[in-house]
N, C-alpha and C positions, 0 to 999 in steps of 0.2 A: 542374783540374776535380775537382770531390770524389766524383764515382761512376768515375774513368776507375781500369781498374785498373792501367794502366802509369803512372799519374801517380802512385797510393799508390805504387808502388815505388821510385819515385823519392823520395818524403816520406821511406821508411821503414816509411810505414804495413801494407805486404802485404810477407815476407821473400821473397828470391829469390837463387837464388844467383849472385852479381855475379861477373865474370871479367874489366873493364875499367872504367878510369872516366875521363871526361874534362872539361872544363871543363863541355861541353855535351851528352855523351852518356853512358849506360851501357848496359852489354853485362851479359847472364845469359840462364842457359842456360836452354831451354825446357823448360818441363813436359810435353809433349808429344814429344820427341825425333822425329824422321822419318829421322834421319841420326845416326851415332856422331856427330858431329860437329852440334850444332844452339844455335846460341848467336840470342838477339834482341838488336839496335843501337838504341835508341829515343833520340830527343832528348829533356831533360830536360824541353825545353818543351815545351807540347803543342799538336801539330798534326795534325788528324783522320789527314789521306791525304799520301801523296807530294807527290802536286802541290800540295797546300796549302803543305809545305814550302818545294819549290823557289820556288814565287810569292812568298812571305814572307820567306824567309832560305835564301840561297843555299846563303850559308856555311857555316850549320850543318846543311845537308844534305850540302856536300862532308867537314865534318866526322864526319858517321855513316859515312858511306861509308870514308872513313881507319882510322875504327875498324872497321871492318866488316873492313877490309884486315888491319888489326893483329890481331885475334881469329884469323884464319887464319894469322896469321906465329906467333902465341903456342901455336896447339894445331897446329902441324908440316903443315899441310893446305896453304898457302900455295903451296907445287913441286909439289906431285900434281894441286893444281887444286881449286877449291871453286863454290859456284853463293854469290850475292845475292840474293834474293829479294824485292819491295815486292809483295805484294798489295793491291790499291786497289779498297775497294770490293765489297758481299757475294758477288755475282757472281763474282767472281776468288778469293775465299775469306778478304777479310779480314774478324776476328770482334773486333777490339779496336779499335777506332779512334781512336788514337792512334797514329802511324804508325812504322815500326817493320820494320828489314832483317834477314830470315830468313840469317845464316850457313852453310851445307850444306856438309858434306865429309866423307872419312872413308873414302868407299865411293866406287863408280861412281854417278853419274848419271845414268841414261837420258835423251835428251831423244825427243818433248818431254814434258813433266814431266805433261799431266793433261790 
């Protein structure tokens, strides 16, 4: 999509700083931090929401998810424990739509979170 802006970064076109890449997904870190630890998983393709995801392609949701895994083994947070994040939807708080797993670690995390 030519206005999404996780799809420019995937082109290229918006820089971001990348910390994973996979056939089907990449990882960089948020602009916004909420956690020492806050990286986004997005599929290369685009798919608004989660469940658009899963309904579509399984796979390359189980594959965000691995990497979402791997992001947490990479930046040592993996044994301490980290949260996943899909916000779906304004209400729940997502502002991109293009769908996309919040990494969290670093710190304690309260639940519940909001």
């Amino acid at each position: 999509m030519t206005d999404c802006l996780f799809c420019k970064i995937v082109s290229g076109d918006v820089p971001a700083k990348i910390v994973r890449e996979s056939a089907g997904a990449l990882a960089f870190r948020d602009i916004n931090p909420q956690a020492p630890t806050h990286v986004l998983v997005i599929p290369r393709d685009h798919h608004p929401t989660v469940a658009e995801l899963a309904a579509s392609d399984a796979g390359l949701l189980a594959e965000v998810v691995r990497e979402a895994h791997q992001v947490a083994v990479d930046e040592g947070i993996a044994e301490s424990g980290y949260r996943v994040v899909f916000n779906t939807g304004p209400q729940a708080g997502q502002t991109v739509f293009h769908v996309h797993a919040h990494v969290l670690g670093g710190r304690g995390l309260n639940w519940p979170p909001g």
